[in-house]
N, C-alpha and C positions, 0 to 999 in steps of 0.2 A: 403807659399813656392811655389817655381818654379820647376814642373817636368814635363818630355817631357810626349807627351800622346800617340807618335806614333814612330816607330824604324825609321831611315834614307831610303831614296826612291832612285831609280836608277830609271830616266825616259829616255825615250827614243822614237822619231817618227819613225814608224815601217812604209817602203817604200810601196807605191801603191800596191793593189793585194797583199798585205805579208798573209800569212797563216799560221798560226805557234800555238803554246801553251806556254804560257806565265804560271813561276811559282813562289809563293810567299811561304812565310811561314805558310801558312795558309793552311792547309789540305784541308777544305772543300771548297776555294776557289779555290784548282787545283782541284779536284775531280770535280766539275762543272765545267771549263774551258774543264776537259779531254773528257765529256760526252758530251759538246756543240761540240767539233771541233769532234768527232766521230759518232755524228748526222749529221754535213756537209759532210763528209766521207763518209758515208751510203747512203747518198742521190745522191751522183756519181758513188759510189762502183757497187751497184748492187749484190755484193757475201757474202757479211760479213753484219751483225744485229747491230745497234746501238750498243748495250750489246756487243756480240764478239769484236769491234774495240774498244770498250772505256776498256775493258780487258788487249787488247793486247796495248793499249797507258799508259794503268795505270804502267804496268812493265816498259814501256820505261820513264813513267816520274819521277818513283823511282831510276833507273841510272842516268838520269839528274840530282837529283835532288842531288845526292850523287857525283857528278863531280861540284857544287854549278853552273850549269846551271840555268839560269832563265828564258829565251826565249829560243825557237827555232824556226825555220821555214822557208818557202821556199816565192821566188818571182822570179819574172823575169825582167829582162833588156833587154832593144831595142824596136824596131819598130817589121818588119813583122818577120824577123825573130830570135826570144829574146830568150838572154841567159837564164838559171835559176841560179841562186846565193841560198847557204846556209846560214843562218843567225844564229850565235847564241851568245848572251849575259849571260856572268858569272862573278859571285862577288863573291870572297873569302876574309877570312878575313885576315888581313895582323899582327895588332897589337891591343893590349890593345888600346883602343880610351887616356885613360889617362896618355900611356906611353912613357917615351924618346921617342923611337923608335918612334911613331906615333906624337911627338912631331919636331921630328926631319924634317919628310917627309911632313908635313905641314910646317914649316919655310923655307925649301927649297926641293920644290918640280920638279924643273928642276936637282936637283941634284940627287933626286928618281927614274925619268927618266933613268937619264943617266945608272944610276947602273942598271936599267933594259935592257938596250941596252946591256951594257955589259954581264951581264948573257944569254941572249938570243941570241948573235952572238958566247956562247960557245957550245951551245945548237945546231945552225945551222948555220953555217960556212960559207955557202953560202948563206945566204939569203941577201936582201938590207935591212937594218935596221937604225932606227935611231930617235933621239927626234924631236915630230913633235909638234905645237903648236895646240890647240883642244879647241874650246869656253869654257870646263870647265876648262882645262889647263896642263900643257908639261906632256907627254903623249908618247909610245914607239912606232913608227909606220913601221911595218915589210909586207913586200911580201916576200913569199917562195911558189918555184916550187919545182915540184917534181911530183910522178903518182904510180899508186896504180895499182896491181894486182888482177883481179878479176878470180876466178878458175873456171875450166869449170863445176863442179857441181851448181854454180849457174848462168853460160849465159848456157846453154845447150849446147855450143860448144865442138868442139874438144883440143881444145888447150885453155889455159887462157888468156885473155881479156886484155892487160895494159892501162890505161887511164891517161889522163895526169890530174893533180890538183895544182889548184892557188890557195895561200891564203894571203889577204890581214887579218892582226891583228895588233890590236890596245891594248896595257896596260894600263891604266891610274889609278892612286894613287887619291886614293878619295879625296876630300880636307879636308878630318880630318884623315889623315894620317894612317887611321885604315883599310882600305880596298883598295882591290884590283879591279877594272875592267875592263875584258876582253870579246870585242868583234869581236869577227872574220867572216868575209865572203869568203866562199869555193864556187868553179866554177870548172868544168871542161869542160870549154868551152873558147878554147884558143883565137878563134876569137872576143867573148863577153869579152874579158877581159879588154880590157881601157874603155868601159862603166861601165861594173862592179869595177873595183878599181874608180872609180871617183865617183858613188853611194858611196861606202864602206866610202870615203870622208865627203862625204854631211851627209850620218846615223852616223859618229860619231859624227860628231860637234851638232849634236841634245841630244846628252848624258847629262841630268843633275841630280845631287845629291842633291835632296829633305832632307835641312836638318829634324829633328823633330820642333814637334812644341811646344812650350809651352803655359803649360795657369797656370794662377795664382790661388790655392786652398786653402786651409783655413781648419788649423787640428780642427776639431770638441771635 
């Protein structure tokens, strides 16, 4: 008989300098991912202990990991003087793999699209939205502005802080109709931002879905 030996893969080329924590299903393969990137931490840190930062990564990658976050991390864009961009890649599950529904969105997946355009322009009202076409394939592609308030207990200021925020996001319906993935890049850096949405570009079209693999085995 024929059974897969491994679950579906979301691959993805992670842009020059990206720093980030990448997270699977596999406990002790984040637990070691979380200890590596808080050994590189420590080594620039200079205030916090290996131990301490990989503590304080471990609670942040249990959030993640509960929002089905799978990457996060940071990079920068430009020459002398480069924006920083947020990076982060999420897979939620959409449908049964074996059901209508997941049947439906694989026979017509620009029509999946759409329905996510539509729900997301209810969502924000303002943003530019719309089906974009993506080397794995049609796929939701949204910029929304907007800016965040930051309170004066944490800039030590008098007054609170507003900073302006871009996000270019990207939906795309897995091609077995059973998953969802989302990846977004956040800047708030208004001048860095047509280098940065034209990155955002180039790292989606690198997104591919690793189906399983099968191998042939023989009931004993």
């Amino acid at each position: 008989m024929t059974e897969p030996t491994t679950t579906p893969q979301i691959l993805i080329d992670t842009p020059p300098g990206f720093a980030g924590l990448p997270l699977t299903a596999d406990a002790m393969r984040n637990e070691a991912a979380v200890h590596d990137l808080a050994r590189r931490i420590a080594e620039h840190d200079g205030q916090h202990s290996p131990e301490q930062l990989a503590s304080y990564l471990g609670v942040f990658t249990q959030t993640m990991g509960a929002n089905n976050i799978r990457l996060f991390g940071r990079f920068a864009v430009g020459g002398e003087e480069p924006a920083l961009a947020t990076l982060a890649l999420a897979v939620a599950e959409l449908a049964d793999p074996e059901s209508e529904d997941a049947e439906r969105c694989r026979a017509h997946p620009t029509k999946a699209a759409e329905a996510l355009v539509t729900q997301f322009r209810q969502r924000h009202p303002d943003a530019h939205v719309q089906v974009v076409r993506l080397n794995i394939g049609p796929a939701l592609g949204a910029v929304v502005a907007g800016d965040y308030v930051l309170p004066p207990e944490l800039t030590g200021q008098e007054t609170s802080v507003r900073r302006p925020v871009i996000r270019a996001e990207f939906q795309i319906p897995a091609p077995d109709g059973a998953k969802l993935i989302t990846m977004s890049l956040t800047t708030d850096n208004e001048d860095g931002w047509p280098a940065i949405a034209r990155e955002s570009v180039r790292i989606a079209n690198t997104i591919r879905y690793q189906q399983p693999v099968a191998q042939d085995t023989v009931d004993g």
